[in-house]
N, C-alpha and C positions, 0 to 999 in steps of 0.2 A: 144358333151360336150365341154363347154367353158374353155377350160385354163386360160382363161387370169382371175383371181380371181376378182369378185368384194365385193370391201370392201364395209362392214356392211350388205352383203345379207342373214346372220345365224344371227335370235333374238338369248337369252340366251336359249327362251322354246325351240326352235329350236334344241339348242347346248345340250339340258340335255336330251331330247327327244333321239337324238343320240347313248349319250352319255348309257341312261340307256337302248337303243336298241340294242346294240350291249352283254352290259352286262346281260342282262335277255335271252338274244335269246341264247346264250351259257350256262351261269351261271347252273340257277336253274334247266333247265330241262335235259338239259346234263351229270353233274357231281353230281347233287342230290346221286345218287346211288355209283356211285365210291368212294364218298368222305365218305359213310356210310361203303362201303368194307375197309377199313382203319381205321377210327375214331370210330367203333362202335357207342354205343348207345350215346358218346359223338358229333355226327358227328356236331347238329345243332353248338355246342360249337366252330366246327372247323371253321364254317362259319365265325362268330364271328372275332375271332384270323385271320383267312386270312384277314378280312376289318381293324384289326387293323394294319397288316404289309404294307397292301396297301396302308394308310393312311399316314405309315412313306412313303411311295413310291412318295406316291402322292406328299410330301412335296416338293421334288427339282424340279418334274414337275412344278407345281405350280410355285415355282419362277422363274422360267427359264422362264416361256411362257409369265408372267411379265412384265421381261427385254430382252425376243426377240420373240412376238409372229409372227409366221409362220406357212405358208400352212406345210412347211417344217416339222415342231412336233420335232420330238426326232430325225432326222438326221440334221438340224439347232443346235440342246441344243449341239450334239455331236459334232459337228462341232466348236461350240463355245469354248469347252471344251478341245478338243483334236488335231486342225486342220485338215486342209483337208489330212490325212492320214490313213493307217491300221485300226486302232482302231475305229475311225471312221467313214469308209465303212463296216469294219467287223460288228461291233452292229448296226448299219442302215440295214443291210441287216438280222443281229436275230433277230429283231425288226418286219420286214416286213414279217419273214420267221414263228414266230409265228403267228401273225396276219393273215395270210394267211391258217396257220394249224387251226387255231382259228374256219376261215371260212369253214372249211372242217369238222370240228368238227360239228360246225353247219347242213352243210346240209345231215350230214346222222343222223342226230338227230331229224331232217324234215322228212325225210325219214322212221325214225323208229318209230315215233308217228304216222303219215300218215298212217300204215298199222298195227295199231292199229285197226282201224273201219273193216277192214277185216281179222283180226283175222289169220293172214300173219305172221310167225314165223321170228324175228327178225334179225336170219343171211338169209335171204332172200336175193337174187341178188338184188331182186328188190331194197331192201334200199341204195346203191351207185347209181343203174341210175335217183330213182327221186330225188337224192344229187343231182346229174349233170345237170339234169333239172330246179332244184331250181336258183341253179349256172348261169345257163344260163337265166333265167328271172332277175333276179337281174341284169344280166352285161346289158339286155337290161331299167332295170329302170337306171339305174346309167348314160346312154349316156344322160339322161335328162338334167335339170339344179339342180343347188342350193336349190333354190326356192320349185321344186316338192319333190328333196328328204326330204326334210327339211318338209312340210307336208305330206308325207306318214309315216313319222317318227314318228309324230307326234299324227298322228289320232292313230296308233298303239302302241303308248308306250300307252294312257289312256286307249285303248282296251285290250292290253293282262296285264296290272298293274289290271286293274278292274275284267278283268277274273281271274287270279291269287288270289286276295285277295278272290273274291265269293266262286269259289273252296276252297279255306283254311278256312275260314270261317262256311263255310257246311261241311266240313270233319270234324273238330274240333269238333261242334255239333256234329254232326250224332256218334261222338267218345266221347262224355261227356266231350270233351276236355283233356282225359288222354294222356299217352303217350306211347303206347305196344313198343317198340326201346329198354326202358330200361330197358324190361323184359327178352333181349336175348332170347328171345323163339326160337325154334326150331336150339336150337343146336350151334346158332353163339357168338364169343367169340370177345373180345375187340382185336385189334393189340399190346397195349402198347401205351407210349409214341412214340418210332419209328416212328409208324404205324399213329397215334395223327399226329404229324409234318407232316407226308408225305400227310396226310388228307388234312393239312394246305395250301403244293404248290397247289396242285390240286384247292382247294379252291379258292387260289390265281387269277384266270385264269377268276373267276367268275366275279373279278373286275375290271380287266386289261382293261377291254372296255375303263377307265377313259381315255386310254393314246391315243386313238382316237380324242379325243376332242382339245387337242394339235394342230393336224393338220389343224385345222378349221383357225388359225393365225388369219390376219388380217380382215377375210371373217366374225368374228364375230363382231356384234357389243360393242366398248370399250372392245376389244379385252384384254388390260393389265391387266381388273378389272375380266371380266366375265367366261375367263377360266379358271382361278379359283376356280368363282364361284362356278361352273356348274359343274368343277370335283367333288367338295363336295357335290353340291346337288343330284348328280347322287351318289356317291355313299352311301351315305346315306340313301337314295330311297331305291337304293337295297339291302344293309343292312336290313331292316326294312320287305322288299316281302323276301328275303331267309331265314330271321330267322323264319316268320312266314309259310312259304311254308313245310319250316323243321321238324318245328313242327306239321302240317297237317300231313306230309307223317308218323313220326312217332307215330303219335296217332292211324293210320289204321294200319300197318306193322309192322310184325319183323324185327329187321336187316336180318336174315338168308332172310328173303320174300324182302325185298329190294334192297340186291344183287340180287337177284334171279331174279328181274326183272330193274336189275342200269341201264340199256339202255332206258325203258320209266316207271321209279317208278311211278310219279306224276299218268301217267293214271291207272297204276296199286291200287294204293291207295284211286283214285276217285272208285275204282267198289264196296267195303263194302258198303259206305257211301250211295253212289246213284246209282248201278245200271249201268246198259248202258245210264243212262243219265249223269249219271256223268263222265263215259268215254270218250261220242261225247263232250262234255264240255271243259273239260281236252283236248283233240286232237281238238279241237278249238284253243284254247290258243296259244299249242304249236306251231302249224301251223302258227299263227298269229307270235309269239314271235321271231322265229328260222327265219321266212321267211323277216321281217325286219330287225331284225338283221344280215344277211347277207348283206343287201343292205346297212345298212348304214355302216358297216365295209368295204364294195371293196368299197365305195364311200372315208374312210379315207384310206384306202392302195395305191390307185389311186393315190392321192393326192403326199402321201410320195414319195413311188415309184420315181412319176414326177420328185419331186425333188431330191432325191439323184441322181437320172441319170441326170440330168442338172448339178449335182454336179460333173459327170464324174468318180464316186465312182464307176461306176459298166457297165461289157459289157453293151451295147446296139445297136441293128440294128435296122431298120427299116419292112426290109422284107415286102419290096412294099407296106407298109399301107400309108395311107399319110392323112391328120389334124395332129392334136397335138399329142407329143408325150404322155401325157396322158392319151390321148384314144386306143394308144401302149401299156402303162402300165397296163390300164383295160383286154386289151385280156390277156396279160399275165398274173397276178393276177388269171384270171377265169380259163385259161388252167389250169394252177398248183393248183391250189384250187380243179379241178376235179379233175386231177390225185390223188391228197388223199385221196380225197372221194374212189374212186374206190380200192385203195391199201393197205389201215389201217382202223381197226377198231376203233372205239372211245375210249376206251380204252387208246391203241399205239398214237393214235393222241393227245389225252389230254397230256400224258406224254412228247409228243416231245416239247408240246407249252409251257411246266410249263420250263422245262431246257433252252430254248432258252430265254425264257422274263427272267428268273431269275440271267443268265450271262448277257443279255444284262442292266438289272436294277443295277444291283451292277456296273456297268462300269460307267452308267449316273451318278449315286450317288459321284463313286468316283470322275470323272471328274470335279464335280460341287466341292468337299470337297478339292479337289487340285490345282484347276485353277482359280476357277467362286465363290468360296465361298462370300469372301469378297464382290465383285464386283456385286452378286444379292441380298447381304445382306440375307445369308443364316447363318443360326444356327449349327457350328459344331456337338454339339453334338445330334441331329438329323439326320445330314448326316452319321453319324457314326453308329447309332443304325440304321436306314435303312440298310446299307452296313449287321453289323453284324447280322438282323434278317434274309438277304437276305442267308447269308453263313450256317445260321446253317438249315434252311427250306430245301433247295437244298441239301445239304450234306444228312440229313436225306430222304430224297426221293429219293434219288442215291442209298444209304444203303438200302433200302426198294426195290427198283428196283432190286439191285444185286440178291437179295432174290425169286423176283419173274416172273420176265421178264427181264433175261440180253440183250437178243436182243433188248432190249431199249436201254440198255448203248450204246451200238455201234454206234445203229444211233444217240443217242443225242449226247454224248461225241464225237462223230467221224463227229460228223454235226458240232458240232461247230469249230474244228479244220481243217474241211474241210473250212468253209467260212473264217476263218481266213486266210489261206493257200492261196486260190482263192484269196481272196483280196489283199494280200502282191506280190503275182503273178502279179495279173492287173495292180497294180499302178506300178511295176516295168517296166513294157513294154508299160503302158501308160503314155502320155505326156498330160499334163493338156493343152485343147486347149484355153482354156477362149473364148469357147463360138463359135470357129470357124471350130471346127470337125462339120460335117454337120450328121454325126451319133446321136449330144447328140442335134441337134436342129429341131426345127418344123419342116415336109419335108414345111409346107405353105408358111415357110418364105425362101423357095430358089425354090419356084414353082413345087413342086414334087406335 
């Protein structure tokens, strides 16, 4: 893998391809069922509502990548925002730490459609080791270039956007196009508003692939105009496949029947309609969807990574590898992406990623509404309603948590005061070398 970036080697189709590969390989087939455990028969609504708080999200992204686009993404914006300190390394590192749960999320989500076709009972061992297998083919597509990831990305967003729609399209038929969700059958009852909002983070999670796109910087072509673009047209794209996917699942299923099966609804809801064709269909799809979207995700985490460790924001060794130190960040990326494959269920994993992006998105916002506002020619009261739709999402899914899985709070509340901690640790006993700790540089360029 090249470090060295070459500018204008990601077209925009490139960038939205990406952009909507990360978001759909998690999004829909993922959290479909979770976000129905929550929001009841309102779930498809919560979809909704999550594209519109990502939307105020997207806003500071947007102008930040503007007026500094970087390989760098959201640890360059934070950097601009906050300088090289605490705050800074801390949300750079929640940033990278969801993204990476993101991916983990992913590939036991590959794993649990995968064994779909063999009729393999979902907490199966088996679904963590072919997580780790996925994980591991991906880290070997990602040593490629620019260029390949960029069309495998590509051929796949048209392939699983087109399978997607066929599947929904056919369900709908084969359902008169009603909708059995808002019939509550078999027993299942709404959350409340609570339960509504907590729908909303989970939701949220579905979109966040946008802030991948960021890292692309200069590598895209007109870079100030197109990442922009491309965040809107991605997420707008999937806006459009989750509302309608939404409504698939629920024309076929109860909610009580789409928890029942929130780990692979999608294929559960292909079997009324079609049968075991519509099944092998459905586990097409996902297959296709989950397995790109991992790849182009550790290809945007890589990237970051690189750069906050050149940024000297966070340990780093070598540990006798020697190229770039981005091809250091990729192993690591993938070791810890497997370890949560193996360690949490989808469920715990979604949740740690919604609490991490949503501290670390309120920090960018503010950053920008205190520092950068003026200077990117941002909108206060846009920063502001981001910030506050960010406080009350979170808050309500904390409260919802408390309720139902406190062992979440600990790790998420105590994860993020852990990398807070860890960061203010580091920078205290580290001396910014600018560049001549041979720890945060190529070993190539001192002959290692």
């Amino acid at each position: 893998m090249d470090e060295h970036y070459k500018s204008g080697s990601l077209s925009l189709t490139g960038a939205v391809a990406m952009g909507t590969g990360v978001m759909i390989g998690a999004g829909i087939f993922a959290l479909t069922g979770q976000v129905a455990e929550l929001a009841g028969p309102l779930f498809p609504l919560a979809f909704l509502v999550a594209a519109i708080v990502s939307g105020f999200s997207a806003y500071s992204y947007v102008m930040m990548s503007r007026a500094y686009p970087s390989a760098g993404g959201i640890a360059m914006f934070l950097k601009e925002a906050y300088g090289r300190g605490v705050m800074t390394g801390a949300c750079a590192l929640l940033m990278l730490l969801s993204m990476i749960i993101n991916e983990s999320l992913v590939a036991r989500t590959f794993g649990t459609y995968a064994l779909q076709l063999f009729d393999v009972d979902k907490d199966s061992s088996l679904v963590p080791v072919i997580g780790v297998v996925l994980i591991g083919v991906a880290f070997l597509v990602n040593v490629a270039k620019n260029e390949v990831i960029s069309r495998i990305s590509l051929v796949a967003a048209f392939l699983k956007i087109g399978g997607i729609i066929a599947f929904a399209l056919v369900t709908l038929w084969a359902a008169d196009f009603g909708f059995a969700a808002a019939e509550l059958s078999g027993g299942a009852e709404s959350s409340g508003l609570g339960g509504f909002i907590a729908a909303v983070a989970l939701g949220i999670l579905a979109y966040k692939g946008f802030t991948t796109i960021t890292n692309d910087g200069d590598e895209l072509e007109e870079a100030d105009k197109n990442i922009g673009r491309a965040i809107v047209i991605s997420m707008v794209i999937c806006l459009a496949v989750y509302l309608l996917v939404a409504w698939a699942v629920g024309s076929n299923l109860s909610i009580a029947e789409i928890v029942k099966a929130k780990d692979y609804s999608l294929a559960e809801a292909a079997r009324p309609a079609l049968g075991n064709y519509g099944l092998w269909l459905t586990v097409a799809v996902a297959l296709i969807a989950t397995a790109s979207g991992l790849m182009a995700s550790m290809f945007a985490v890589s990237r970051m990574l690189a750069m906050v460790t050149k940024m000297e924001l966070m340990p780093h060794r070598h540990f006798g590898m020697g190229g770039h130190i981005q091809t250091h960040t990729l192993v690591y990326t993938a070791v810890l992406a497997g370890l949560l494959t193996i360690f949490f269920d989808l469920s715990r994993i979604a949740s740690l990623g919604a609490i991490f992006y949503l501290v670390m998105d309120f920090a960018v916002h503010w950053g920008v509404f205190r520092h950068l506002r003026e200077k990117v020619g941002a909108r206060g009261w846009v920063l502001v309603t981001a910030m506050g739709l960010d406080v009350v999402v979170l808050t309500a899914f904390l409260w919802s948590k408390a309720s139902s899985d406190v062992a979440i709070l600990f790790w998420g509340v105590g994860g993020v005061l852990a990398v807070f901690a860890t960061e203010k640790v580091f920078l205290a006993h580290h001396e910014y070398s600018e560049g001549e700790d041979p720890n945060y540089t190529n070993p190539s360029e001192h002959g290692e």
